[in-house]
C-alpha positions as CSV (number, residue, x, y, z in Angstrom):
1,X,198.9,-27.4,-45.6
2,X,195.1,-28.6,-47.1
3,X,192.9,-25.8,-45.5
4,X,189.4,-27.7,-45.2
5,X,188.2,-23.9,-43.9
6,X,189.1,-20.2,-44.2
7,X,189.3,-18.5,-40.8
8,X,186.0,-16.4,-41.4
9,X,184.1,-19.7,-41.8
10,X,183.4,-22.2,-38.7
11,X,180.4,-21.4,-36.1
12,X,178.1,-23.8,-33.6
13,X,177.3,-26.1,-36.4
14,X,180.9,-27.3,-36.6
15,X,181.9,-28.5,-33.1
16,X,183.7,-31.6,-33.0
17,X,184.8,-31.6,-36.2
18,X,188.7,-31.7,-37.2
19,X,189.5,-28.7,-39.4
20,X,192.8,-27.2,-40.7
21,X,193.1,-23.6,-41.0
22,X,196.1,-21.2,-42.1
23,X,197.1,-18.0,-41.8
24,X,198.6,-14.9,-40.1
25,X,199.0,-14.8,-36.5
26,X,197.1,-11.7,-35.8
27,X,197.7,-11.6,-31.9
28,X,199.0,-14.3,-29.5
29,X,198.3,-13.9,-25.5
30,X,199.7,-16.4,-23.2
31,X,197.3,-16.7,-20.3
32,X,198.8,-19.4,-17.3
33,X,200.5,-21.3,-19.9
34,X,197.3,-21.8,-22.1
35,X,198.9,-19.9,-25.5
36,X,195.3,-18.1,-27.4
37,X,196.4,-17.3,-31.2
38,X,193.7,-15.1,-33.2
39,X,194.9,-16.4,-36.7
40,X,193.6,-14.1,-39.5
41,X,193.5,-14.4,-43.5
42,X,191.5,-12.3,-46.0
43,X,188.1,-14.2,-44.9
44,X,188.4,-12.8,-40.5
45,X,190.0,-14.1,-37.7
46,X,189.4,-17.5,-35.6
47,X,190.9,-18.2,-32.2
48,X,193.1,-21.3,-32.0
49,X,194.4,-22.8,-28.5
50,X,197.4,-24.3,-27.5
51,X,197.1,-25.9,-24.5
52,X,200.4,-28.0,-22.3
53,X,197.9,-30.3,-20.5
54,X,196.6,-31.1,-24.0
55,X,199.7,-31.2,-26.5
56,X,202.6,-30.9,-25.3
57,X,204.9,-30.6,-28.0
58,X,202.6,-28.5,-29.6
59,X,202.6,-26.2,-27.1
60,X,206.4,-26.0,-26.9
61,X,206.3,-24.8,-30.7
62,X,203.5,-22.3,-30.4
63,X,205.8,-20.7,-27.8
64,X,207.7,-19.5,-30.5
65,X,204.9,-17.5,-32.2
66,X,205.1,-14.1,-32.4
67,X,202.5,-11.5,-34.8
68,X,202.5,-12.1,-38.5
69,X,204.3,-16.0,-38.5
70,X,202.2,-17.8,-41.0
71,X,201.3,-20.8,-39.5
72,X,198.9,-24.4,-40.4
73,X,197.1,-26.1,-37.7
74,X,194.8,-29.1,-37.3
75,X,192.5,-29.2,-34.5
76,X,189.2,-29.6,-33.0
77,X,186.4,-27.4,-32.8
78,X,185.0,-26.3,-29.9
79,X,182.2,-24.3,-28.1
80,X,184.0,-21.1,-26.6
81,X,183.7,-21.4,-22.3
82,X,180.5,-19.1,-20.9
83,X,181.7,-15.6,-20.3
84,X,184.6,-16.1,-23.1
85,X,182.3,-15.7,-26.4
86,X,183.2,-13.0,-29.1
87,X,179.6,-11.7,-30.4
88,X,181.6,-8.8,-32.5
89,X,183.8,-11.7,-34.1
90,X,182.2,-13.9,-36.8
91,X,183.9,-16.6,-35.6
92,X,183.4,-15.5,-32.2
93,X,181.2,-18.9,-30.3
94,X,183.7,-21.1,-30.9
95,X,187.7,-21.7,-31.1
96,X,189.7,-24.5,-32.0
97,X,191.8,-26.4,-29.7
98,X,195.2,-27.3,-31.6
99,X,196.8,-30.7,-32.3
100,X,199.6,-30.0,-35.1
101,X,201.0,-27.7,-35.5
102,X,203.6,-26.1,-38.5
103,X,205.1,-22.6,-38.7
104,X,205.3,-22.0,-42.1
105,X,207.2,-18.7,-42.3
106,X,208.7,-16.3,-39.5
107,X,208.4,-12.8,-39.2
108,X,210.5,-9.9,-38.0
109,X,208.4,-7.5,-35.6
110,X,206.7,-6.0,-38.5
111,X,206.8,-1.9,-38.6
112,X,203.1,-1.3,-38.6
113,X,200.8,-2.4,-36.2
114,X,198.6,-4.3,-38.7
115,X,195.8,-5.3,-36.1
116,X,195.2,-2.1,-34.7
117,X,192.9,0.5,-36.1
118,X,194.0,3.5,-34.0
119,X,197.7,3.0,-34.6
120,X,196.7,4.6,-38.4
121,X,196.7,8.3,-36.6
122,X,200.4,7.9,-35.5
123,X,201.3,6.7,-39.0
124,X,202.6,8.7,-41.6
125,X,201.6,8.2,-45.1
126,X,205.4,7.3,-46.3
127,X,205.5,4.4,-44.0
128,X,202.5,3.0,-45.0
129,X,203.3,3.0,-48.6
130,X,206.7,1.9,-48.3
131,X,205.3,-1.1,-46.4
132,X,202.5,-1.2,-48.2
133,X,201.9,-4.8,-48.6
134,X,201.9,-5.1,-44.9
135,X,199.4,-1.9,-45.2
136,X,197.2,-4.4,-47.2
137,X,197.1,-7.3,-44.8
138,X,194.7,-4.4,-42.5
139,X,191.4,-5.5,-42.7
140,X,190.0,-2.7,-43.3
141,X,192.4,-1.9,-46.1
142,X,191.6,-5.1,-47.7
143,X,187.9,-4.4,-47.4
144,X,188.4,-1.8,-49.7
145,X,190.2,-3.7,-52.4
146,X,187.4,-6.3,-51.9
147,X,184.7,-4.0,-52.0
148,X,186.5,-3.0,-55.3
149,X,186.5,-6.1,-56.8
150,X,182.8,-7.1,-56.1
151,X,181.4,-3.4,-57.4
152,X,184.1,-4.9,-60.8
153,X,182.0,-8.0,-61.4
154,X,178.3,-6.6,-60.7
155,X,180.1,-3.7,-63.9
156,X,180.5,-6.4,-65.9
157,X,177.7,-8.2,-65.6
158,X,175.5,-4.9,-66.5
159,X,177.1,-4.0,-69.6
160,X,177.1,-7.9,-71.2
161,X,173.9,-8.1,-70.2
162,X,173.3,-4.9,-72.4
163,X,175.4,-6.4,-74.8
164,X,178.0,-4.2,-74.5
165,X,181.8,-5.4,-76.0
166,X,184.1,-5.4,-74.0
167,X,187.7,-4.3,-76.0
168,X,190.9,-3.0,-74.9
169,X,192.6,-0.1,-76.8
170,X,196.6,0.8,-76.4
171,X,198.9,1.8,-73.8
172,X,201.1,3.4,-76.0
173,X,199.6,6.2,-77.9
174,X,200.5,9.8,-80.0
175,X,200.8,12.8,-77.9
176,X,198.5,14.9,-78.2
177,X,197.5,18.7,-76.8
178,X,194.2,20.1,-75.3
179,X,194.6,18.6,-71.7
180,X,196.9,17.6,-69.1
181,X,199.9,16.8,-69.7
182,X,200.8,13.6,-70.6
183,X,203.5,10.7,-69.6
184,X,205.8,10.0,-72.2
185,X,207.5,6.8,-73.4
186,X,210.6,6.4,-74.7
187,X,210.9,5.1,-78.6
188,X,214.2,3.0,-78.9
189,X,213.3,1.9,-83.2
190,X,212.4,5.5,-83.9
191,X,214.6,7.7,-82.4
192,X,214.1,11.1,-81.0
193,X,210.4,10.3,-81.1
194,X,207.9,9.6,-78.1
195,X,204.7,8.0,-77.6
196,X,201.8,9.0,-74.6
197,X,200.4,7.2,-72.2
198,X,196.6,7.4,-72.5
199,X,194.7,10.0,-70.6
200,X,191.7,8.5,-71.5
201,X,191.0,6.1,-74.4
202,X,188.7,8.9,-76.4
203,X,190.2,8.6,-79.6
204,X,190.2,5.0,-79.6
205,X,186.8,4.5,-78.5
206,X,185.5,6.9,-80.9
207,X,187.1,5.0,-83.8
208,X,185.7,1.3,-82.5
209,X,182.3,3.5,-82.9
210,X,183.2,4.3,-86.6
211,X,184.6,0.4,-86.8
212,X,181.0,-0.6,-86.4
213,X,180.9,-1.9,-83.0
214,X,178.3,0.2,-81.3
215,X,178.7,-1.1,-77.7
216,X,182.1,-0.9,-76.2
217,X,183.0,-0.4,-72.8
218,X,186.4,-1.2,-71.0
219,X,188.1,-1.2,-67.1
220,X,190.8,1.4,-68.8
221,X,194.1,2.4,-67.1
222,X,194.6,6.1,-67.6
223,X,197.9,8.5,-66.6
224,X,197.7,12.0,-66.2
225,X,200.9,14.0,-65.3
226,X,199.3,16.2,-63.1
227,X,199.3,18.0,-59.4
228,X,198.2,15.1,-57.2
229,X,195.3,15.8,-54.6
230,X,193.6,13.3,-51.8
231,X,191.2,12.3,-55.0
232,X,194.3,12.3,-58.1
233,X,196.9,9.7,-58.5
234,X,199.3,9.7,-62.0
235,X,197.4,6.7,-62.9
236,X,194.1,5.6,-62.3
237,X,191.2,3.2,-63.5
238,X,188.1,4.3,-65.6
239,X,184.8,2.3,-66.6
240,X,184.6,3.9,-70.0
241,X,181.7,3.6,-72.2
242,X,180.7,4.7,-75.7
243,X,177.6,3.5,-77.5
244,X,176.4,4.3,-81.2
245,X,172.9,5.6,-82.6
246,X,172.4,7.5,-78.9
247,X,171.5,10.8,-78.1
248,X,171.9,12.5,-74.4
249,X,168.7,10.5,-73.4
250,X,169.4,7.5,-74.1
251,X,173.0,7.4,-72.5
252,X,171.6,9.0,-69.2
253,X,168.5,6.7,-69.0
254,X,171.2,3.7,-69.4
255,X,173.4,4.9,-66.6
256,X,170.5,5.5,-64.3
257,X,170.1,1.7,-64.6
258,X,173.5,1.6,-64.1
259,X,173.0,3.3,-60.6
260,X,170.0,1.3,-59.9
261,X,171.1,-2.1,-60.7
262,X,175.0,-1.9,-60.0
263,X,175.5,0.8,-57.1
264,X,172.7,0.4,-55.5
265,X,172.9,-3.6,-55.5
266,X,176.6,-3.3,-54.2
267,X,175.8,-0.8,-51.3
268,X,172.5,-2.2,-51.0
269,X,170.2,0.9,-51.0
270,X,167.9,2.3,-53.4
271,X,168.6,5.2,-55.4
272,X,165.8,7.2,-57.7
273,X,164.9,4.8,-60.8
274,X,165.6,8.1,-62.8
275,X,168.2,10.7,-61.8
276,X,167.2,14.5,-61.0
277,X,168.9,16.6,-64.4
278,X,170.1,20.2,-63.6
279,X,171.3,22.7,-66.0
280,X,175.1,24.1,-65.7
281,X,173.9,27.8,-64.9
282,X,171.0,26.6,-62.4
283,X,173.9,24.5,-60.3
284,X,176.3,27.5,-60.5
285,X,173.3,29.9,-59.6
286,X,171.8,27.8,-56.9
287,X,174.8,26.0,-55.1
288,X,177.9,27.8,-56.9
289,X,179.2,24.5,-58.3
290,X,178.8,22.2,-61.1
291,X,179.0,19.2,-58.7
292,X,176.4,20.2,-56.1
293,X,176.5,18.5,-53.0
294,X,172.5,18.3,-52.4
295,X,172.1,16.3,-48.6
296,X,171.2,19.6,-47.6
297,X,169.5,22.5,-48.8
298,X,171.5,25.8,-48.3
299,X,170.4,27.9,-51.9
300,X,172.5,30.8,-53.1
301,X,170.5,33.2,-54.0
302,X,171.0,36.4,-56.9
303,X,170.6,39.0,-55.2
304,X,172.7,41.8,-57.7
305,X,169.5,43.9,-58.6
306,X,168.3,44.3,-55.2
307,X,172.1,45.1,-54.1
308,X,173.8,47.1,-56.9
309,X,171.1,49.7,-56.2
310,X,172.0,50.2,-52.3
311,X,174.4,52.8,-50.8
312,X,176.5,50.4,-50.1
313,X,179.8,51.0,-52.1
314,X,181.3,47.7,-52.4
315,X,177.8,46.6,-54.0
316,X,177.3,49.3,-55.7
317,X,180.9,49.4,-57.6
318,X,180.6,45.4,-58.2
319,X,177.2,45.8,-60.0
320,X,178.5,48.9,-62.5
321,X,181.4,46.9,-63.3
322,X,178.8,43.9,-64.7
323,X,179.6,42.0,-61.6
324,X,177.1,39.6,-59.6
325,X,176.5,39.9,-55.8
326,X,175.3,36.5,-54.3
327,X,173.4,35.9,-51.4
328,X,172.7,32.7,-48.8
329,X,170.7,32.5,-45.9
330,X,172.6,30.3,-43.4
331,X,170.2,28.3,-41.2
332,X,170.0,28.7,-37.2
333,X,173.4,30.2,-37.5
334,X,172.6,33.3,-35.7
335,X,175.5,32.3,-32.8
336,X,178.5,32.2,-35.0
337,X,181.0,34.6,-33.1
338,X,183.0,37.0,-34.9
339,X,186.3,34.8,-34.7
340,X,184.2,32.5,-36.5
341,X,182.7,34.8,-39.1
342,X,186.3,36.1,-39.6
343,X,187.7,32.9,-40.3
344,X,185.0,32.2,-43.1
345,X,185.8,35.6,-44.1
346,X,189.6,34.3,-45.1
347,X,188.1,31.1,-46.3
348,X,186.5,32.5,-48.7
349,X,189.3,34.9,-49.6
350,X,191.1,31.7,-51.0
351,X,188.5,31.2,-53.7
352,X,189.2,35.1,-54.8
353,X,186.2,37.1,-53.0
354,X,187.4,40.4,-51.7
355,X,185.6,40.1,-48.7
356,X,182.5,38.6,-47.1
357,X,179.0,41.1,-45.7
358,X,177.1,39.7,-42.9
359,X,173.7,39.9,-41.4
360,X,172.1,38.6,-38.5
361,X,168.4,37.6,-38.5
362,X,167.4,38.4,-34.7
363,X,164.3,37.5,-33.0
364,X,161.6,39.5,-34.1
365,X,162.7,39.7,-37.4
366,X,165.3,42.8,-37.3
367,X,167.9,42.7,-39.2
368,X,172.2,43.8,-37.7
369,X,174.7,44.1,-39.8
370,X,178.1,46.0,-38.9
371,X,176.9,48.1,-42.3
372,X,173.2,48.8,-41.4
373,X,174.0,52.5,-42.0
374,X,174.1,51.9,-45.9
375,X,170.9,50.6,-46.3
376,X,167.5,51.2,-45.4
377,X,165.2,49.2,-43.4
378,X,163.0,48.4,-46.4
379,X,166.4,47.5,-48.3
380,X,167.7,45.3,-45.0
381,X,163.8,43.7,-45.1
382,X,164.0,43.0,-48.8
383,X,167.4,40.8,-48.6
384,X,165.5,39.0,-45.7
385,X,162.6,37.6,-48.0
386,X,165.0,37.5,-51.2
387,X,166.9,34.8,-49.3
388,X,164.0,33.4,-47.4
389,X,165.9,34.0,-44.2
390,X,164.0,34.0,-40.5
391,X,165.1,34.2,-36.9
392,X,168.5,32.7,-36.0
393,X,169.9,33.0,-39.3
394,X,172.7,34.5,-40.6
395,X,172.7,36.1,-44.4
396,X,176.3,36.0,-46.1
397,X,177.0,38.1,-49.0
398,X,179.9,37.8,-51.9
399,X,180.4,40.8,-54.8
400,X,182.8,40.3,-57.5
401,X,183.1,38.9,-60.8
402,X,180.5,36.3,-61.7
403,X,183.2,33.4,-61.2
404,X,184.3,34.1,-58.5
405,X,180.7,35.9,-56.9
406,X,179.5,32.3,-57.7
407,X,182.5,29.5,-56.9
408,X,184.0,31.6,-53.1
409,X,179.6,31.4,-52.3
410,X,179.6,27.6,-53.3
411,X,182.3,26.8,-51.1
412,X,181.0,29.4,-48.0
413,X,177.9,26.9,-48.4
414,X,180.0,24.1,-48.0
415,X,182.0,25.0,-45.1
416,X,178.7,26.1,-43.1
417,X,177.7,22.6,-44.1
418,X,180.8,21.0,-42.7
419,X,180.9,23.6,-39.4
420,X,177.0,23.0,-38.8
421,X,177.4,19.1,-39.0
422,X,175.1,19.1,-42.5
423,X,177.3,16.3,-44.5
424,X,175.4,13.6,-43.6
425,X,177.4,10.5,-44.7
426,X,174.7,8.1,-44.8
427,X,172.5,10.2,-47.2
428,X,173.5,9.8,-51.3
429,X,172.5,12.3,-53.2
430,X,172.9,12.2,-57.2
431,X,172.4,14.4,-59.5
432,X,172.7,15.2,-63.3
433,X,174.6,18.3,-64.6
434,X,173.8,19.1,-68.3
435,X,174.1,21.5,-70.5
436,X,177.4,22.7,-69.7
437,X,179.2,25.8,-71.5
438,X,180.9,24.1,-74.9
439,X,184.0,26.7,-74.4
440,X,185.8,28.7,-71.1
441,X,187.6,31.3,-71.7
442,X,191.6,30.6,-70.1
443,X,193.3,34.2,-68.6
444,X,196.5,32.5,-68.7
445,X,196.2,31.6,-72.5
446,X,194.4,34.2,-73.5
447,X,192.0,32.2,-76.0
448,X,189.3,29.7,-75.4
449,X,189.5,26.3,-74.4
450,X,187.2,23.4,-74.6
451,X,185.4,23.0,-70.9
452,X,185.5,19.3,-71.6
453,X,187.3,17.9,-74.5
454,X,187.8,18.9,-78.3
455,X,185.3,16.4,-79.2
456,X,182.4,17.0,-77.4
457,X,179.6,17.9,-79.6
458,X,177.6,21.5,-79.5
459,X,173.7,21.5,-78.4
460,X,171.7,21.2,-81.8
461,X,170.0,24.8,-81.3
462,X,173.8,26.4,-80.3
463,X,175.9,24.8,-83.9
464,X,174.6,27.7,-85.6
465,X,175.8,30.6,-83.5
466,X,179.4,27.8,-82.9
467,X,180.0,27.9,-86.0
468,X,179.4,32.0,-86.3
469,X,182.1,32.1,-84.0
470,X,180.3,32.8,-80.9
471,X,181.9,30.3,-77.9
472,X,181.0,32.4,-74.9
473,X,177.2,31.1,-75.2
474,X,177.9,28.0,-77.0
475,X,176.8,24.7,-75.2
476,X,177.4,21.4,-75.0
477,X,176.1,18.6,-75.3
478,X,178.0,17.3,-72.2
479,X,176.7,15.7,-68.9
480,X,178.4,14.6,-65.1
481,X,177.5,13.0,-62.7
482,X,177.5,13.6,-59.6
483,X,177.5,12.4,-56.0
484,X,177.7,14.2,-52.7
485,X,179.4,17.0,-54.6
486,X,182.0,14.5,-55.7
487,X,182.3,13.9,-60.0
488,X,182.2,10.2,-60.3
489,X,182.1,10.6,-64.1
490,X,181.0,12.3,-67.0
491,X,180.5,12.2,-70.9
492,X,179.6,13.5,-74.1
493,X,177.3,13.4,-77.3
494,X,180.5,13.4,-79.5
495,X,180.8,15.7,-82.7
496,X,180.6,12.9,-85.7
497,X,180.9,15.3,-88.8
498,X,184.6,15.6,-90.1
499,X,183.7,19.6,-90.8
500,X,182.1,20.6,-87.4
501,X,184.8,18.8,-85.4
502,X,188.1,20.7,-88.0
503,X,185.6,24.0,-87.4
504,X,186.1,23.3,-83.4
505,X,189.7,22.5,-83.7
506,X,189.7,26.1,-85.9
507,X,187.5,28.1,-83.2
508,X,190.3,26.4,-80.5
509,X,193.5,28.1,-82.2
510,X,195.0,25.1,-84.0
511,X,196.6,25.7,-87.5
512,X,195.3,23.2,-90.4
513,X,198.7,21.8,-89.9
514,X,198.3,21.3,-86.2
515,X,195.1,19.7,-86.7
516,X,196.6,17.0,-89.5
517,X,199.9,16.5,-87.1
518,X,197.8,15.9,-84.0
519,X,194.7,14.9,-85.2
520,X,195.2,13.7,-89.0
521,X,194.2,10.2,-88.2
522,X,191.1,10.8,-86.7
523,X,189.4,13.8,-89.0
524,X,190.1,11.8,-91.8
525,X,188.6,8.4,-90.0
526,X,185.2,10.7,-89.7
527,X,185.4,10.8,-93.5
528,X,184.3,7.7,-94.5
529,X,181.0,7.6,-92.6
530,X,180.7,8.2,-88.9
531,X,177.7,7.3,-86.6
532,X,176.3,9.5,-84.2
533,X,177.9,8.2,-81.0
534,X,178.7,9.1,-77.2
535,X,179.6,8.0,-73.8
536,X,180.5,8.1,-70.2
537,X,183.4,7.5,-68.3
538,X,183.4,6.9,-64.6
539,X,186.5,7.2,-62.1
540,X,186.3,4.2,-60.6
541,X,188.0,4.5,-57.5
542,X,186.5,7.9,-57.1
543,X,182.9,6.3,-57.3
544,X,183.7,3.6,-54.7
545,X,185.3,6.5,-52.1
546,X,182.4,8.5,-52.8
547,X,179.9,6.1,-51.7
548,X,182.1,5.0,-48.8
549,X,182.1,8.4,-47.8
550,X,185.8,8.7,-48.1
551,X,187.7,11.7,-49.4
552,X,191.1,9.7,-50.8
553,X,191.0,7.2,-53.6
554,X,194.6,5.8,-52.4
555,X,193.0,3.0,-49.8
556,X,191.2,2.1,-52.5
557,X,194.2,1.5,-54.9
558,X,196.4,-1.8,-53.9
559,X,200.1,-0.1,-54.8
560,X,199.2,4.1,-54.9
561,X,201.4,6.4,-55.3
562,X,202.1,9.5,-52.9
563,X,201.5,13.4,-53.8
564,X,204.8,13.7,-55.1
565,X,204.0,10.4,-57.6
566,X,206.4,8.2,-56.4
567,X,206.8,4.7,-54.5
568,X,208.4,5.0,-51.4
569,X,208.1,0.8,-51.7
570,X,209.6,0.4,-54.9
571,X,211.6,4.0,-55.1
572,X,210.2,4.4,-58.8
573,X,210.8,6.9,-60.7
574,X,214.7,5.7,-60.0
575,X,217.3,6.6,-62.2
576,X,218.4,4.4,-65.7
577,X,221.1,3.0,-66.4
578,X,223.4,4.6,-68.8
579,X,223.4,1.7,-71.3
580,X,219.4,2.2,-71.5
581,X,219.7,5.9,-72.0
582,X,222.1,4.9,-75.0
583,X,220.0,2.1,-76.8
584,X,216.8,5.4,-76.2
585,X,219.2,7.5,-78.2
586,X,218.7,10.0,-75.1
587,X,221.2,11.7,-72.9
588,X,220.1,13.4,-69.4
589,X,221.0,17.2,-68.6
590,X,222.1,17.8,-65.0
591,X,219.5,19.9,-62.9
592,X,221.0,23.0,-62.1
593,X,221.6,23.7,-58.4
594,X,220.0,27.1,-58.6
């Protein structure tokens, strides 16, 4: 079973030399008793000949082949016959003509069609995942993981070369609140008492930066009990990064090396030596998102001044309530019917807008609208140039509350993006996001909440009015960033003074008590001399979809889980046995059947 080559390797230069190869049988085809067998193994596929006139008893056993036997042959190789070459297939000028022979394993008729790209539309996503290690023997599936792994080695090799040190922190952790929730874990010494599964290793990494270590980074497993989505799975892989004696500079400038030297090596283009910043309120403004996608250049524009003081009641209403109307000149979009532009209309009605104005840009410059008789022709004219639009667009308008004015324009922007065939895969686009708000205020908690986490440090020139008590303008000192309107990670300067970060736990709701009991351990670590510190953390999987222009992490995981979060290979979460429950101290209420 000595492989002297994988089945990606042998070309011209090898005919005539004896080779053994092993692998899958991707596809057999019997043509006038000649057997051809394209055996495949992580490396591609070579095709191997059985021939009667040749080898007899060979050819009597390779009758018996069907798709996925793993087989070992020994053979000769040869130049493929005129007319017969592959040029698509590496492996594709030659074949090798077989003289042993072994079947290794045999296979039942497997329930995915592992060599066939199109059979993936008539799969559902249960099947593939309860087979999924027949899922992973698809090429393209394995690419992925590949792909993974290589982007893994080129991570490492960054941050030792920056002397980074690389140090794992635990698994099991305390629970703690502000974020989502966590998955908990059983105590069987202590009982009655839980630990967490990490969300992220913040605490921890914060510590090793008060330990004295300065340069940490680690490939961290994270699990978030949370509402899964195409990019969300319960547990997922982070590069997380915290450094010591930084400010916001310094850890951007090191991560637009990263990008540099890392993705663009991987994916083999070249992104901007230094990264394009934009504030949190110029995003929201311009694009109605703090994760712009920027491969094309729809602005939204403010247009609340020049609208609030129209006829036009809905405007008019919106501005005296301290609303914002927001305006967007869609580009050569003059054709969209009115099925169309009623179908954006509910679109948008998903992201809370009330309703959607249009205008039409005709040739000539005038200006239609359905609601032309609330405005005059100067007004009409003035929303023209205010959103730079000409002939053959179409001008979109959204009043309401600024949130919702801002994030139902943002995604209009993106749909007419998607409709007018603007998403241009091949383009990558990053972009900094800074300066975000330090607090939002949660409606269904009634109180404010920390945008990004408890420990993220206030702008220098906003600690004063913090610290007054003033969160709606506080902000942070807090960056993402981001990639074809996808977050591939974010960070933090991190609050190092124990009183600034018990004030912030104060300004969040929690008691002095809930602060010790949740957070004891860490205020007092601040105590005995912390350095200013922050960091990053990237989703890993979510960076390598991105760039791969891919929505869904999962084909980039090797054993995901599905949007209910559980294994329809494995069946986990499955029930414990009784005895278990016991030894957990823990007994199980039945679910009512209401």
């Amino acid at each position: 079973m000595k492989r002297t080559h994988n089945c990606g390797a042998l070309g011209l230069n090898d005919i005539g030399n004896t080779v053994s190869l092993s692998g899958w049988v991707d596809r057999r085809r019997d043509l006038g008793g000649v057997i051809f067998v394209d055996l495949r193994d992580k490396h591609g596929k070579t095709q191997v000949v059985f021939n009667p006139e040749h080898n007899t008893k060979v050819h009597q056993i390779a009758d018996q082949l069907r798709n996925e036997y793993v087989i070992s042959i020994k053979g000769v190789v040869q130049k493929r016959p005129e007319g017969m070459e592959n040029p698509k297939l590496k492996t594709g000028m030659i074949d090798v003509r077989v003289d042993e022979l072994e079947i290794l394993n045999e296979s039942e008729n497997p329930p995915l069609a592992i060599n066939d790209p199109k059979e993936l539309a008539r799969e559902n996503d249960e099947l593939r995942l309860k087979y999924r290690y027949l899922d992973l023997r698809r090429p393209w599936i394995q690419k992925n993981l590949f792909l993974k792994s290589r982007f893994l080695k080129e991570v490492h090799h960054f941050f030792n070369k920056n002397e980074f040190e690389e140090i794992e922190t635990p698994v099991l952790c305390k629970s703690t609140p502000e974020g989502a929730r966590d998955y908990l874990v059983p105590s069987r010494v202590h009982p009655g008492k839980f630990y967490a599964l990490p969300q992220s290793p913040q605490q921890y990494k914060q510590l090793l930066m008060i330990a004295g270590v300065d340069r940490y980074y680690q490939i961290a497993k994270c699990f978030r009990d949370e509402d899964l989505r195409a990019d969300r799975q319960p547990e997922f892989t982070q590069i997380d990064v915290e450094m010591s004696f930084v400010d916001q500079n310094a850890v951007i400038e090191l991560f637009d090396s990263f990008v540099t030297e890392v993705i663009g090596k991987v994916w083999d283009f070249e992104p901007p030596t230094t990264i394009r910043r934009m504030p949190y309120t110029e995003a929201m403004l311009k694009y109605g998102s703090d994760k712009p996608d920027l491969r094309f250049d729809l602005e939204i524009k403010d247009v609340t001044e020049l609208a609030g003081h129209t006829d036009f009641g809905v405007f008019n209403n919106v501005y005296k309530s301290g609303g914002k109307i927001r305006g967007l000149a869609a580009k050569g979009c003059v054709d969209f019917t009115r099925k169309q532009i009623d179908e954006l209309t509910e679109y948008v009605g998903r992201y809370g807008a009330k309703g959607l104005v249009w205008m039409r840009v005709k040739e000539g410059g005038e200006v239609e609208t359905q609601v032309a008789k609330f405005f005059t022709l100067e007004q009409l004219h003035s929303f023209k140039e205010a959103l730079e639009a000409e002939a053959s667009d179409m001008m979109f308008f959204i009043a309401g509350p600024e949130k919702i004015a801002a994030t139902a324009m943002g995604q209009l922007r993106l749909e007419i993006a998607r409709i007018k065939g603007l998403l241009d895969p091949k383009k990558r686009e990053f972009v900094w996001i800074t300066e975000f708000p330090m607090f939002e205020y949660s409606e269904s908690e009634d109180r404010y909440v920390s945008m990004h986490h408890p420990f993220t440090s206030p702008m220098p020139e906003h600690l004063e009015a913090m610290l007054n008590g003033d969160l709606k303008n506080c902000k942070a000192e807090a960056y993402d960033l981001v990639l074809n309107g996808v977050e591939i990670g974010g960070g933090s300067i991190r609050i190092h003074k124990p009183e600034i970060q018990e004030k912030v736990f104060r300004l969040l709701g929690l008691t002095a008590e809930q602060v010790q009991e949740n957070f004891g351990f860490f205020v007092d670590a601040f105590k005995y001399g912390a350095p200013p510190h922050g960091g990053l953390a990237f989703g890993l999987d979510r960076i390598i979809a991105s760039l791969e222009g891919q929505e869904s992490i999962r084909d980039f995981i090797a054993f995901p889980k599905n949007t209910s979060a559980s294994s329809p290979m494995d069946h986990s979460p499955s029930a414990i046995d009784i005895s278990q429950l016991q030894d957990l101290h823990i007994s199980i209420n039945a679910p009512s059947k209401n």
